[in-house]
PyMOL Python script that loads the backbone (N, CA, C, O; Angstrom):
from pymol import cmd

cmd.read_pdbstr("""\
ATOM      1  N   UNK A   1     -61.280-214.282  47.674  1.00  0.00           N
ATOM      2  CA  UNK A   1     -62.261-213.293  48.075  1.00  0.00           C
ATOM      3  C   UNK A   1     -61.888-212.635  49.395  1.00  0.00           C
ATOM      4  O   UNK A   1     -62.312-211.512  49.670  1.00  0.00           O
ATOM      5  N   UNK A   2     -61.012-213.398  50.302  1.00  0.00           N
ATOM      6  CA  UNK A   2     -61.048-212.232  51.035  1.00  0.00           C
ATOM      7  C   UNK A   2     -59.032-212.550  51.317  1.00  0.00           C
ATOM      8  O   UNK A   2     -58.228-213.072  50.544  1.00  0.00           O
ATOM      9  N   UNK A   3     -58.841-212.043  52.546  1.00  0.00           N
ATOM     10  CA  UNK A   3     -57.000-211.717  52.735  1.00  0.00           C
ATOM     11  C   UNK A   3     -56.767-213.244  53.117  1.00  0.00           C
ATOM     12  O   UNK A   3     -57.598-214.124  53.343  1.00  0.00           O
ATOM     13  N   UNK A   4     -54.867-213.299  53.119  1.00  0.00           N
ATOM     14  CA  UNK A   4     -54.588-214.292  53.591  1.00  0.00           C
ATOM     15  C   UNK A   4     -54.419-214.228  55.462  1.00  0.00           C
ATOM     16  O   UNK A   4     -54.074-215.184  56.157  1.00  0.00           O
ATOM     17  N   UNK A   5     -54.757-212.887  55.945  1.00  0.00           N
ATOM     18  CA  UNK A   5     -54.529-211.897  57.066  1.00  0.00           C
ATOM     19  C   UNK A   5     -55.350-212.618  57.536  1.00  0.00           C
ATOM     20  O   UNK A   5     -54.991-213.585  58.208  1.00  0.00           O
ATOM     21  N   UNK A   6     -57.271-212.224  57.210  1.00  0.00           N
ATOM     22  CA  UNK A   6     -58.055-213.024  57.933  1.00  0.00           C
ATOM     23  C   UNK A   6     -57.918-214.105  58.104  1.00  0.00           C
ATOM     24  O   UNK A   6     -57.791-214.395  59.293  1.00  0.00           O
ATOM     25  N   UNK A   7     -57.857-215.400  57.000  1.00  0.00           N
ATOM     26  CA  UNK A   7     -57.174-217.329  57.816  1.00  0.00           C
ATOM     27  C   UNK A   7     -56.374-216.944  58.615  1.00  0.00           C
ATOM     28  O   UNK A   7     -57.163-216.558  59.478  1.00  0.00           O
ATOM     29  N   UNK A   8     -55.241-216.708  59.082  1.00  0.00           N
ATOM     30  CA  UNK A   8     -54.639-216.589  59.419  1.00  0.00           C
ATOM     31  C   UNK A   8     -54.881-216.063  61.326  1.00  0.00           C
ATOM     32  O   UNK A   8     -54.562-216.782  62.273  1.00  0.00           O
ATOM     33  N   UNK A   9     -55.518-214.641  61.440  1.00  0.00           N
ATOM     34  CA  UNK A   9     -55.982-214.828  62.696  1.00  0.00           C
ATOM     35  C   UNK A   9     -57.168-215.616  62.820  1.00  0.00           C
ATOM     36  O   UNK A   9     -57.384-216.241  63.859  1.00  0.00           O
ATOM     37  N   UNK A  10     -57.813-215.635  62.023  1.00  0.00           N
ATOM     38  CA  UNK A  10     -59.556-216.331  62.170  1.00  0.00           C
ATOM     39  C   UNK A  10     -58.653-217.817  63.108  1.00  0.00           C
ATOM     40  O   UNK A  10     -58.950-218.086  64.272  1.00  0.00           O
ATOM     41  N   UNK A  11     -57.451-218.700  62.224  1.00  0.00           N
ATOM     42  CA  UNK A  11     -56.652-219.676  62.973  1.00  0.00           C
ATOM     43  C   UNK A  11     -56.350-219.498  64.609  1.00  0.00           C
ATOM     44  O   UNK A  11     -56.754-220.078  65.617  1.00  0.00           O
ATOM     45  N   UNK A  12     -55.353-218.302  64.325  1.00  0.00           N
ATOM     46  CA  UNK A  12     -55.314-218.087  65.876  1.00  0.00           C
ATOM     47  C   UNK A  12     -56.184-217.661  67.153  1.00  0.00           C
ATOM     48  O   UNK A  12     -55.807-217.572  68.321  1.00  0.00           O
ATOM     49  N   UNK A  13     -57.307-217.451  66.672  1.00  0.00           N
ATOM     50  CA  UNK A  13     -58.364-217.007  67.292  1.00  0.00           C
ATOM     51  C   UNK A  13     -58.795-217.976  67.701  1.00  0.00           C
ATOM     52  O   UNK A  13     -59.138-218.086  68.878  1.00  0.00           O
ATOM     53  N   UNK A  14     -58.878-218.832  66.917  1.00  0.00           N
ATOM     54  CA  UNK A  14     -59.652-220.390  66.573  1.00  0.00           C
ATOM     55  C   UNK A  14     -59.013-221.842  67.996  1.00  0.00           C
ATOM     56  O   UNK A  14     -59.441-222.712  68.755  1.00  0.00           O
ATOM     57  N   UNK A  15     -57.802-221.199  67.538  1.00  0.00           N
ATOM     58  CA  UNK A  15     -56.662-221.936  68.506  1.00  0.00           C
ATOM     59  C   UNK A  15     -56.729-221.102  70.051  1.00  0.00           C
ATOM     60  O   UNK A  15     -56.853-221.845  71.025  1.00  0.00           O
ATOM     61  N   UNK A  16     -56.664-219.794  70.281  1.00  0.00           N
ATOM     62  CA  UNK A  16     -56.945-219.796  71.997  1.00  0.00           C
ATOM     63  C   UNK A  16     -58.311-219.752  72.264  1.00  0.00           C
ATOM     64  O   UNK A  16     -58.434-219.744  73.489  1.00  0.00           O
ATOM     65  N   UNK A  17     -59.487-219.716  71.670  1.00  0.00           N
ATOM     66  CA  UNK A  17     -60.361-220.229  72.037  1.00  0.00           C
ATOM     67  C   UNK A  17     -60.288-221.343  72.465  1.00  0.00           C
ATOM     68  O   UNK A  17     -60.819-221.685  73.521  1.00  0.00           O
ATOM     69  N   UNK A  18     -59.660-222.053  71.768  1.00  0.00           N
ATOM     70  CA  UNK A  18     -59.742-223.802  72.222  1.00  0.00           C
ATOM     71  C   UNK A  18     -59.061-224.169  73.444  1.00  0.00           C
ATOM     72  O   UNK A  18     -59.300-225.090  74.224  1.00  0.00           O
ATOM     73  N   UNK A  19     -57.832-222.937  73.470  1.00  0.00           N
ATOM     74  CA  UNK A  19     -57.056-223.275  74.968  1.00  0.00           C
ATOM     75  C   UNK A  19     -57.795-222.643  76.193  1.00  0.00           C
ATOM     76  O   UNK A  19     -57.429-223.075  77.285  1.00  0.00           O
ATOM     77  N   UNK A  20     -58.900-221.573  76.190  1.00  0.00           N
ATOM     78  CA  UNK A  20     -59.454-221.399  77.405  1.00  0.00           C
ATOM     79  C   UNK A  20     -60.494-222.116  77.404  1.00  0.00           C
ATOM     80  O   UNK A  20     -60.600-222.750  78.454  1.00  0.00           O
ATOM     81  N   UNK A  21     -61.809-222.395  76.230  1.00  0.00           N
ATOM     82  CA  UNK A  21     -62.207-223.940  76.642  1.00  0.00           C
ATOM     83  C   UNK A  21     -61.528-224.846  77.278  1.00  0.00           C
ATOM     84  O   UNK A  21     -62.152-225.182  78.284  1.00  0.00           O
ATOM     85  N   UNK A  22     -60.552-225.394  77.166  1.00  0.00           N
ATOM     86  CA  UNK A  22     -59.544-226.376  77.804  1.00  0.00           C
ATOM     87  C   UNK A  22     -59.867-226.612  79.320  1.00  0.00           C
ATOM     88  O   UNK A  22     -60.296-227.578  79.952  1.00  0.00           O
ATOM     89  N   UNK A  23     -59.374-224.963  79.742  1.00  0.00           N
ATOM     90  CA  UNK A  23     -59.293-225.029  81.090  1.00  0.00           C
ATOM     91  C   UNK A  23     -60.844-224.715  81.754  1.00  0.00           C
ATOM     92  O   UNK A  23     -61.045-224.407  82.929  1.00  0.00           O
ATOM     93  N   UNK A  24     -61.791-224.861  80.789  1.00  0.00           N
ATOM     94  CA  UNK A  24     -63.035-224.352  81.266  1.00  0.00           C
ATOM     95  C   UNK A  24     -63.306-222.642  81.611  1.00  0.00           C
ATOM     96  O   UNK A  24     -63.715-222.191  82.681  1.00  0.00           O
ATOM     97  N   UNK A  25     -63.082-222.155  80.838  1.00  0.00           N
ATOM     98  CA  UNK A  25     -63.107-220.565  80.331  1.00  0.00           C
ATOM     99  C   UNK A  25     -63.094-220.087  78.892  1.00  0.00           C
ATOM    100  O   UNK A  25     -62.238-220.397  78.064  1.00  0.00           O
ATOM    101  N   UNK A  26     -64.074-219.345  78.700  1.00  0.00           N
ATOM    102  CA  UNK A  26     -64.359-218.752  77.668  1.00  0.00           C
ATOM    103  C   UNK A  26     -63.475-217.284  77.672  1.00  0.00           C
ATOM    104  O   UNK A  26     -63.225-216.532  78.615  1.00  0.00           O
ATOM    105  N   UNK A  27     -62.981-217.161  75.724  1.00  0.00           N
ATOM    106  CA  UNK A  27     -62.227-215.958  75.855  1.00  0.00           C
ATOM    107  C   UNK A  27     -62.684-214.840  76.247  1.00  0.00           C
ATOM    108  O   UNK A  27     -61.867-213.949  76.477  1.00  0.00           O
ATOM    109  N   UNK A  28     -63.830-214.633  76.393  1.00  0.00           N
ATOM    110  CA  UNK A  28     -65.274-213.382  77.187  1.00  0.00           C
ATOM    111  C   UNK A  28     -64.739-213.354  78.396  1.00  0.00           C
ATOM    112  O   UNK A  28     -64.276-212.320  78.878  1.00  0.00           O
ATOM    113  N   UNK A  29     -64.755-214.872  79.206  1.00  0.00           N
ATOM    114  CA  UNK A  29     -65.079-214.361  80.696  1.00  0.00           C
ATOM    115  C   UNK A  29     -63.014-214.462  80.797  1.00  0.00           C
ATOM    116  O   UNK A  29     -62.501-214.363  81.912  1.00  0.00           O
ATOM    117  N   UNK A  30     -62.226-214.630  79.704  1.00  0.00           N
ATOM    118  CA  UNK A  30     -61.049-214.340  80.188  1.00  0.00           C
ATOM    119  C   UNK A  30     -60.599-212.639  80.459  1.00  0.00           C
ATOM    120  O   UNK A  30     -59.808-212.135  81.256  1.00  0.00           O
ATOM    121  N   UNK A  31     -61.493-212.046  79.408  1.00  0.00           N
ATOM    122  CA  UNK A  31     -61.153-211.225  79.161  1.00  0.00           C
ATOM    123  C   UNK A  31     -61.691-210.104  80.219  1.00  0.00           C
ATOM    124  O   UNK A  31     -61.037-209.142  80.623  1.00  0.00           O
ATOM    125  N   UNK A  32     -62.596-210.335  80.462  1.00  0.00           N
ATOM    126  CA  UNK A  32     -63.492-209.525  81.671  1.00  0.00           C
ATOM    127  C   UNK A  32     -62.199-209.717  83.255  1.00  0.00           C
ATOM    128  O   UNK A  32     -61.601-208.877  83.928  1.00  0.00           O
ATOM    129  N   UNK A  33     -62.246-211.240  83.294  1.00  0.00           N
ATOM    130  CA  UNK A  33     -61.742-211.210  84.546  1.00  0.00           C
ATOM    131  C   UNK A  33     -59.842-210.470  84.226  1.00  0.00           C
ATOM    132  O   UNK A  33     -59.187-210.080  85.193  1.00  0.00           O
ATOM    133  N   UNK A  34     -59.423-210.430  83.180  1.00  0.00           N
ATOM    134  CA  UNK A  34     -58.331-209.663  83.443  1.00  0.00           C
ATOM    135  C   UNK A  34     -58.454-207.897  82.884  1.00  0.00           C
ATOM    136  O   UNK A  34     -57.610-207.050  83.178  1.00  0.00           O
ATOM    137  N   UNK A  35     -59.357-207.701  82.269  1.00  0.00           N
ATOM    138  CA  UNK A  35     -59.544-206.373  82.696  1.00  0.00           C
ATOM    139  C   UNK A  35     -60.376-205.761  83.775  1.00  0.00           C
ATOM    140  O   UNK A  35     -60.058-204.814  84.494  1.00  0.00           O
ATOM    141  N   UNK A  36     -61.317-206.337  83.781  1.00  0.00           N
ATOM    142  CA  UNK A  36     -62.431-205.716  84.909  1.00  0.00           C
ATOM    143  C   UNK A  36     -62.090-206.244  86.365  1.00  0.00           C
ATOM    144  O   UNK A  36     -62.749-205.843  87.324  1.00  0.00           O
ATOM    145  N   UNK A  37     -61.098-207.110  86.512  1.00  0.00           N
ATOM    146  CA  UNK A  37     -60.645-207.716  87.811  1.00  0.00           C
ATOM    147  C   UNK A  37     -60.576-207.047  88.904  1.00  0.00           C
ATOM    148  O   UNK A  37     -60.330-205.842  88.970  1.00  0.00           O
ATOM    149  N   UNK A  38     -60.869-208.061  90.174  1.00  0.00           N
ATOM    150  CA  UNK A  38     -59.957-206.992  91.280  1.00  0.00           C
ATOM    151  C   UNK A  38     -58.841-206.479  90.936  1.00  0.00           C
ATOM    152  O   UNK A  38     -58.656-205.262  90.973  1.00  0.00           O
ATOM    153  N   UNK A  39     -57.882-207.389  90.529  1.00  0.00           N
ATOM    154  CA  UNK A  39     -56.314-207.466  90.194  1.00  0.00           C
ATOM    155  C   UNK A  39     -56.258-206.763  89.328  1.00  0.00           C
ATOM    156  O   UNK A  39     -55.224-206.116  89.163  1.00  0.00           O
ATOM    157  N   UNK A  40     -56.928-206.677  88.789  1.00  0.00           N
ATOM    158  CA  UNK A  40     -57.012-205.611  87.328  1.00  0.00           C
ATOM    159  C   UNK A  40     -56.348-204.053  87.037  1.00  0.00           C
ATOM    160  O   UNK A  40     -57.283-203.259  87.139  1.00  0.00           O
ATOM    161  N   UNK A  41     -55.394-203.509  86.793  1.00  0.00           N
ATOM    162  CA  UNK A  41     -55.250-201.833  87.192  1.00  0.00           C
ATOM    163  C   UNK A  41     -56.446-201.281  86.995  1.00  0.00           C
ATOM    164  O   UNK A  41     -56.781-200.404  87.791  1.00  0.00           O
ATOM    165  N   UNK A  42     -57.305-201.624  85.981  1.00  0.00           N
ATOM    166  CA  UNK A  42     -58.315-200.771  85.514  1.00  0.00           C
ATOM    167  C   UNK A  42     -59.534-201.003  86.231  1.00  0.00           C
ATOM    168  O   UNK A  42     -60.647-200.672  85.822  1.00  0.00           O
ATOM    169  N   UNK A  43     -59.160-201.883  87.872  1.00  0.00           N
ATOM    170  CA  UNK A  43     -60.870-202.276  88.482  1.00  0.00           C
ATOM    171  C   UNK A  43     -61.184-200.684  88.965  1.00  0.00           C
ATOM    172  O   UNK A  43     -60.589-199.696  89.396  1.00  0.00           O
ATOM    173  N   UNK A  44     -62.932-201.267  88.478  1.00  0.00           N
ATOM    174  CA  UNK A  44     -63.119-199.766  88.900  1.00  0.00           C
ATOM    175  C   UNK A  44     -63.299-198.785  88.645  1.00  0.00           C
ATOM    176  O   UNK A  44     -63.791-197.979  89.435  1.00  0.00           O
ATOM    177  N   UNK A  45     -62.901-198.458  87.230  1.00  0.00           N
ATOM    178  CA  UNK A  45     -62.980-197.587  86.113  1.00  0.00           C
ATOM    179  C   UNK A  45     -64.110-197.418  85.872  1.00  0.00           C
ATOM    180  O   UNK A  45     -64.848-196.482  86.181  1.00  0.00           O
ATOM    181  N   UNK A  46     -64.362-198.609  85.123  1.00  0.00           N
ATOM    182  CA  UNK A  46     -65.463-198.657  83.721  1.00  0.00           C
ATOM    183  C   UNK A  46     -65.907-197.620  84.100  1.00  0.00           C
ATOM    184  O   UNK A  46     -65.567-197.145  85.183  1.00  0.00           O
ATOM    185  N   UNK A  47     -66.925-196.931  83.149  1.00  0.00           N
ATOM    186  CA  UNK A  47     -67.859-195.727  83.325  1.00  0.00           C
ATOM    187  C   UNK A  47     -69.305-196.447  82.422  1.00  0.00           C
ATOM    188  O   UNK A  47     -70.261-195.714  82.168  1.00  0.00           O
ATOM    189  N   UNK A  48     -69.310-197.671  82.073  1.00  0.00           N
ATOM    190  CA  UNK A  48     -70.606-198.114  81.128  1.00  0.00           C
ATOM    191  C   UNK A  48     -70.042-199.267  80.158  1.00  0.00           C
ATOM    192  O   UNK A  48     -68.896-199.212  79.712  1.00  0.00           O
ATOM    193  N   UNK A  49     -70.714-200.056  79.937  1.00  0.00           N
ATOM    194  CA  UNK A  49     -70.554-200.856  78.711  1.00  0.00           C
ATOM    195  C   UNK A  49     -71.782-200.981  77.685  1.00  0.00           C
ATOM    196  O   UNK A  49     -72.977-200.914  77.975  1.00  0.00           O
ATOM    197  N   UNK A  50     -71.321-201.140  76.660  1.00  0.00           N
ATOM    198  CA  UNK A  50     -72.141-201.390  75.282  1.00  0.00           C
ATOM    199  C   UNK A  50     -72.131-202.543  74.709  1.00  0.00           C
ATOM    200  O   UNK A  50     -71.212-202.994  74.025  1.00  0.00           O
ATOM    201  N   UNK A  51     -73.317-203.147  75.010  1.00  0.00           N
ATOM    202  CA  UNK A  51     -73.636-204.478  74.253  1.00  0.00           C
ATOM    203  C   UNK A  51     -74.135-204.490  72.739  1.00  0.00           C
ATOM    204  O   UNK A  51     -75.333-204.549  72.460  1.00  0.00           O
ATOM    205  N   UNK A  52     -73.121-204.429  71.784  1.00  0.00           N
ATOM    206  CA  UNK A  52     -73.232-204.562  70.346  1.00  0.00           C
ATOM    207  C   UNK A  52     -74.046-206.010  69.919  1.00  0.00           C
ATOM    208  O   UNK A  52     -73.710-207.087  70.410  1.00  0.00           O
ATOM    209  N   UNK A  53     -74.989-205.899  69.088  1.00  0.00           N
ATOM    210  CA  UNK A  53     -75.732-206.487  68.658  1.00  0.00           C
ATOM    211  C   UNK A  53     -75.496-207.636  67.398  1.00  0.00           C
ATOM    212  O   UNK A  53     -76.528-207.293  66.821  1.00  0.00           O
ATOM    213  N   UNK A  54     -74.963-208.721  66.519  1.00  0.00           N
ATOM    214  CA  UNK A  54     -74.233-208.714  65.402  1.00  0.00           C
ATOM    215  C   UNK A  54     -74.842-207.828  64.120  1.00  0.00           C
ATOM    216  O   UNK A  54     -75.841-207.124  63.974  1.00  0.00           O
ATOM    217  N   UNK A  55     -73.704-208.235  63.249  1.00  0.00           N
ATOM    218  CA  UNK A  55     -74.741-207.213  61.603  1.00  0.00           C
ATOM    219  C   UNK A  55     -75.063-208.242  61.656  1.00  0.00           C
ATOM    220  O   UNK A  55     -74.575-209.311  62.024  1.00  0.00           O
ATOM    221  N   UNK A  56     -76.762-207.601  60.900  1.00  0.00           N
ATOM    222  CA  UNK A  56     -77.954-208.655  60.497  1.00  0.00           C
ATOM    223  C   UNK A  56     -77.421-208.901  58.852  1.00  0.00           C
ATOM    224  O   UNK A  56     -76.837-208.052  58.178  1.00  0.00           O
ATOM    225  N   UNK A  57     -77.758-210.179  58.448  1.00  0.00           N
ATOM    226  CA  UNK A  57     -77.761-210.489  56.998  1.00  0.00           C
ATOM    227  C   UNK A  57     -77.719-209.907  56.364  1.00  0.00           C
ATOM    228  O   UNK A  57     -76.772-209.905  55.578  1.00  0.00           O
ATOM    229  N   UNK A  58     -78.901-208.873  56.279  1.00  0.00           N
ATOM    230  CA  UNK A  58     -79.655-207.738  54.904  1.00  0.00           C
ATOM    231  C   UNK A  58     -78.580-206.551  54.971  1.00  0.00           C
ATOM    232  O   UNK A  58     -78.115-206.096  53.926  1.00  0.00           O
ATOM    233  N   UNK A  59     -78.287-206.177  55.932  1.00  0.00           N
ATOM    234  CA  UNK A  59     -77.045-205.293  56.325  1.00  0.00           C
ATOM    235  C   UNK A  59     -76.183-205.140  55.511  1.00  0.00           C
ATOM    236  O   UNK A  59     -75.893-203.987  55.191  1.00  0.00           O
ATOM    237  N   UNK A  60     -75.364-206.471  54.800  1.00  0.00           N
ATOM    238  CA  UNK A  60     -74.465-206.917  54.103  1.00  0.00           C
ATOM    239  C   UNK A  60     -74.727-206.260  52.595  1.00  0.00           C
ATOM    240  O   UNK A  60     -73.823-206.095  51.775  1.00  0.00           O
ATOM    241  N   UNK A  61     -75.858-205.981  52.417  1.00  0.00           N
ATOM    242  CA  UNK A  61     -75.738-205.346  50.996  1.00  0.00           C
ATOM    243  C   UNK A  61     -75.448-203.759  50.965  1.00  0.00           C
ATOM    244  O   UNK A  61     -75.313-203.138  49.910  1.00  0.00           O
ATOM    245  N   UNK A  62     -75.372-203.199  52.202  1.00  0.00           N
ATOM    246  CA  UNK A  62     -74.630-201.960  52.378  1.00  0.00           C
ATOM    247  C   UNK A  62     -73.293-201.760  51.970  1.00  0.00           C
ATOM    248  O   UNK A  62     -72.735-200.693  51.715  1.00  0.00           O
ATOM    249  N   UNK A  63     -72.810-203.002  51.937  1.00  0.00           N
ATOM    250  CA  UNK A  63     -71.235-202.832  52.441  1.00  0.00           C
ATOM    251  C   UNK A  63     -70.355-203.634  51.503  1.00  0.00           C
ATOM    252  O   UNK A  63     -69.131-203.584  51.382  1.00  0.00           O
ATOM    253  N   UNK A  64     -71.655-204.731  50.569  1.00  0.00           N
ATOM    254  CA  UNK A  64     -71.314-205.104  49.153  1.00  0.00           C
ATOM    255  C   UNK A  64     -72.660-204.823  48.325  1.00  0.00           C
ATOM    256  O   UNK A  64     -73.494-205.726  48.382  1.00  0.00           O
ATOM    257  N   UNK A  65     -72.957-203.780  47.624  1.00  0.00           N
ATOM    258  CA  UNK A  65     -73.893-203.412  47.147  1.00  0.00           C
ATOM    259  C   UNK A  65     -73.878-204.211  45.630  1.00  0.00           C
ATOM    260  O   UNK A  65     -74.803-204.122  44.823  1.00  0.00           O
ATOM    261  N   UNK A  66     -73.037-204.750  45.485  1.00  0.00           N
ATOM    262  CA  UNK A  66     -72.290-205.203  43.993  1.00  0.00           C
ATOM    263  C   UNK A  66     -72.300-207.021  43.890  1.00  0.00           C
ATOM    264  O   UNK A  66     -72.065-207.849  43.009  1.00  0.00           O
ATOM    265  N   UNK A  67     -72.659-207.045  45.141  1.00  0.00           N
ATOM    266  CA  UNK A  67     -72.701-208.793  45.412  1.00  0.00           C
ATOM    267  C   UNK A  67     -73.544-209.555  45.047  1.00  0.00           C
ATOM    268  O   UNK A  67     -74.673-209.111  45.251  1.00  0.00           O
ATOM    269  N   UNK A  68     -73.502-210.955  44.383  1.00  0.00           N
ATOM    270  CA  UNK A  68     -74.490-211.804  44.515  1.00  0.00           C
ATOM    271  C   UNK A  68     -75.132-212.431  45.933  1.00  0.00           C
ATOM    272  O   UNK A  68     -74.377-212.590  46.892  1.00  0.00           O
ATOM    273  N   UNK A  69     -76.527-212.774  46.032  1.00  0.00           N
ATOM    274  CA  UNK A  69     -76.390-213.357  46.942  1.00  0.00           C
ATOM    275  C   UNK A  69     -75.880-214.635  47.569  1.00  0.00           C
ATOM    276  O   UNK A  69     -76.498-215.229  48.452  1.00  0.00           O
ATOM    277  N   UNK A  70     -75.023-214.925  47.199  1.00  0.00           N
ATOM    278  CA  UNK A  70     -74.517-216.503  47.316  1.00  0.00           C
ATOM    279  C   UNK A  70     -73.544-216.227  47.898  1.00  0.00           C
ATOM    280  O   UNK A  70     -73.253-216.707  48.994  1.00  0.00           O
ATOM    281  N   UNK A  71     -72.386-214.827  46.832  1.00  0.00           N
ATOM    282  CA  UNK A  71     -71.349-214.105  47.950  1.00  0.00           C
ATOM    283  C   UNK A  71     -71.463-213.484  49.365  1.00  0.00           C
ATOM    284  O   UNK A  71     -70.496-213.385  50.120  1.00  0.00           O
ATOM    285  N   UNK A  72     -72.895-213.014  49.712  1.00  0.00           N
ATOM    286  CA  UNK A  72     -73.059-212.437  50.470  1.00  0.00           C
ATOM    287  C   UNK A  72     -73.405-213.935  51.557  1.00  0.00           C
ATOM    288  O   UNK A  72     -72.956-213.794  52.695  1.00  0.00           O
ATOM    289  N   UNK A  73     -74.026-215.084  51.331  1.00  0.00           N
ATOM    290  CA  UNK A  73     -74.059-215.964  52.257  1.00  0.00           C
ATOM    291  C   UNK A  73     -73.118-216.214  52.910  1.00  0.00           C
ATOM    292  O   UNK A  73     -73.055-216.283  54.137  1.00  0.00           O
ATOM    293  N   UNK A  74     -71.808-216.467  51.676  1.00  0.00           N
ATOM    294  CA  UNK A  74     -70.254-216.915  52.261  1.00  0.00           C
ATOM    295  C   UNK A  74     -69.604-216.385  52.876  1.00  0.00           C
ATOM    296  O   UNK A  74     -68.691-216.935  53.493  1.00  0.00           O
ATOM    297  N   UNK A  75     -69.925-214.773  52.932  1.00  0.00           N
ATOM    298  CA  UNK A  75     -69.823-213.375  53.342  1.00  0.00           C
ATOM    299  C   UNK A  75     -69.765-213.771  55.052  1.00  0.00           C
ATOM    300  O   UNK A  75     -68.915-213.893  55.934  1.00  0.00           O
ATOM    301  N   UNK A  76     -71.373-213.889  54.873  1.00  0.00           N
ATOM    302  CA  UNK A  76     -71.545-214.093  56.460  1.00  0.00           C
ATOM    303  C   UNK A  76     -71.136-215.059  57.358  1.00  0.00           C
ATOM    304  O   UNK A  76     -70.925-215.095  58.570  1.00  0.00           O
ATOM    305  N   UNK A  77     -71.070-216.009  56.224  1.00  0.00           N
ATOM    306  CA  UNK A  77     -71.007-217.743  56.809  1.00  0.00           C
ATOM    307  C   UNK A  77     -69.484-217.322  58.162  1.00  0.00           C
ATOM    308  O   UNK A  77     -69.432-217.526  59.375  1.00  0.00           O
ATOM    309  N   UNK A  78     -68.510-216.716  57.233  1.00  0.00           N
ATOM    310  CA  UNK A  78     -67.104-216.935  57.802  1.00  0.00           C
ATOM    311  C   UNK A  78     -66.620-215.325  58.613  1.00  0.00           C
ATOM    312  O   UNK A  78     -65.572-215.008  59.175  1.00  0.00           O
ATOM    313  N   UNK A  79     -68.321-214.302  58.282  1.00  0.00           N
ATOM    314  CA  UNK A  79     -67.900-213.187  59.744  1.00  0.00           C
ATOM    315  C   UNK A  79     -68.953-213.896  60.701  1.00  0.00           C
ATOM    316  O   UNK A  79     -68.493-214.137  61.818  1.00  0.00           O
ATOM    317  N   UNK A  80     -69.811-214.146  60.564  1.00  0.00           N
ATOM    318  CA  UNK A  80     -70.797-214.528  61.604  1.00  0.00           C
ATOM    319  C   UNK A  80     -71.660-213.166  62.281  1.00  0.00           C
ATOM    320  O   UNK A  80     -72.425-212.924  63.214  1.00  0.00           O
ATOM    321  N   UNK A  81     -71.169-212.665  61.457  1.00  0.00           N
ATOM    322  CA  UNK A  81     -72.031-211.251  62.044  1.00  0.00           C
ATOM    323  C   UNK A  81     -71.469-210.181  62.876  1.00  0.00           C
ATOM    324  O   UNK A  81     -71.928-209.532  63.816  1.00  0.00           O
ATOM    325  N   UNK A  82     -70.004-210.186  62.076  1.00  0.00           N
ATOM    326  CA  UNK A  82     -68.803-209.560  63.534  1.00  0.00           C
ATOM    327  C   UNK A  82     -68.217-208.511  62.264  1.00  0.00           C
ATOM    328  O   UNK A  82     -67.634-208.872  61.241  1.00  0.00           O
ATOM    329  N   UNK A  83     -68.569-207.108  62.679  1.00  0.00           N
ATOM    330  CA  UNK A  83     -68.490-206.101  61.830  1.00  0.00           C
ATOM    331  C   UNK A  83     -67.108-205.875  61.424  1.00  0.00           C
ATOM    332  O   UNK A  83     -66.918-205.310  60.347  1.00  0.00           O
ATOM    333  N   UNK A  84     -66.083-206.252  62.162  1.00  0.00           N
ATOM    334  CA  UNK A  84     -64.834-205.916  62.049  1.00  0.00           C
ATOM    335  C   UNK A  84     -64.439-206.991  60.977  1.00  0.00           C
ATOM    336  O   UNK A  84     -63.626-206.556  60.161  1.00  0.00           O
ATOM    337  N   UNK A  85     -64.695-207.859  60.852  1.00  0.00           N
ATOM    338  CA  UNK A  85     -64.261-208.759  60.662  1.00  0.00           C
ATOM    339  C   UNK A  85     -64.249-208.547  58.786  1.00  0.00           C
ATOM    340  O   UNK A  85     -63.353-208.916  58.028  1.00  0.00           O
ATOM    341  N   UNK A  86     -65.750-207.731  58.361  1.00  0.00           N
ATOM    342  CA  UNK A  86     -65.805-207.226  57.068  1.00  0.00           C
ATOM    343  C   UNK A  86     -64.498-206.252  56.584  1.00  0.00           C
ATOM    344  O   UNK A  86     -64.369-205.877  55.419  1.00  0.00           O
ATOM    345  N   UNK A  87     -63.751-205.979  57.446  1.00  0.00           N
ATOM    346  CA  UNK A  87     -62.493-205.149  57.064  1.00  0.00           C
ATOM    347  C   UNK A  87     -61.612-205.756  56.221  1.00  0.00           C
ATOM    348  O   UNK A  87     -60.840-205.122  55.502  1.00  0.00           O
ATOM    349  N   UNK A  88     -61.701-207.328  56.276  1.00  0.00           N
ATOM    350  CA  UNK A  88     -60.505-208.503  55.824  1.00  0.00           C
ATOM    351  C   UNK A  88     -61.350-208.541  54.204  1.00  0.00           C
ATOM    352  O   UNK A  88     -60.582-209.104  53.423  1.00  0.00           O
ATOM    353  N   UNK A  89     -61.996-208.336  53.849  1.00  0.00           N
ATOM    354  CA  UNK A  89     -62.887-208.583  52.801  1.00  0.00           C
ATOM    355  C   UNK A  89     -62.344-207.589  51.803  1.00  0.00           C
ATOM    356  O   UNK A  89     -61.601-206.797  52.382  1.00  0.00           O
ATOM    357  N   UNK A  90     -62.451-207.343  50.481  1.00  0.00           N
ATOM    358  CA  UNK A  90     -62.356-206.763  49.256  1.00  0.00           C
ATOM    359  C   UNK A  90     -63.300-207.381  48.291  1.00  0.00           C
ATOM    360  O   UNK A  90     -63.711-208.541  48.261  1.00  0.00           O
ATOM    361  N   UNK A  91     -63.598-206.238  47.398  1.00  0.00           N
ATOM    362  CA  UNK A  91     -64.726-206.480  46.428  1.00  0.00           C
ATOM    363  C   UNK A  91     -64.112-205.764  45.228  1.00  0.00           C
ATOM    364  O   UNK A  91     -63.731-204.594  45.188  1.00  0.00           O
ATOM    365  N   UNK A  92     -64.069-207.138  43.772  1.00  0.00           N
ATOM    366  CA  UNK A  92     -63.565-205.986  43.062  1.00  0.00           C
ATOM    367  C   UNK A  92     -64.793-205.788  42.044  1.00  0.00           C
ATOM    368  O   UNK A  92     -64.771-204.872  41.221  1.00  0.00           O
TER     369      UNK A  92
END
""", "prot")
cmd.dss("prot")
cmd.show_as("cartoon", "prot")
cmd.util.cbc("prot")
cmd.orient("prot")
């Protein structure tokens, strides 16, 4: 049901999460402190940020209108509500 693309990073994703837990950092606040940094080229920039919300459950039948709901649980189970993540997906 869905690529061998998604396991695959969903793994590596899976794996440096676990290495900035390690050191007591989340990949969020890694990511902030090397873009938004002093050190950062880009301190300073920003002009605004947008706090995206996840897709809600019911959402999901937009985007598989053709689905059972059982597919659509498993659907979510393994995006968690991370819109991009529906890209790795196919419906035939």
């Amino acid at each position: 049901m869905f690529r061998k693309e998604f396991v695959d990073r969903r793994r590596e994703l899976e794996f440096l999460d676990k290495k900035y837990k390690e050191k007591g950092e989340s990949a969020v606040s890694m990511m902030k402190k090397r873009v938004w940094g002093y050190k950062s080229p880009l301190y300073g920039r920003s002009t605004g940020q947008i706090f995206l919300q996840p897709l809600r459950f019911r959402d999901l039948r937009e985007w598989f209108p053709k689905a059972k709901i059982e597919d659509l649980v498993k659907i979510y189970a393994v995006c968690d509500g991370i819109p991009k993540y529906l890209e790795f997906f196919f419906w035939r």
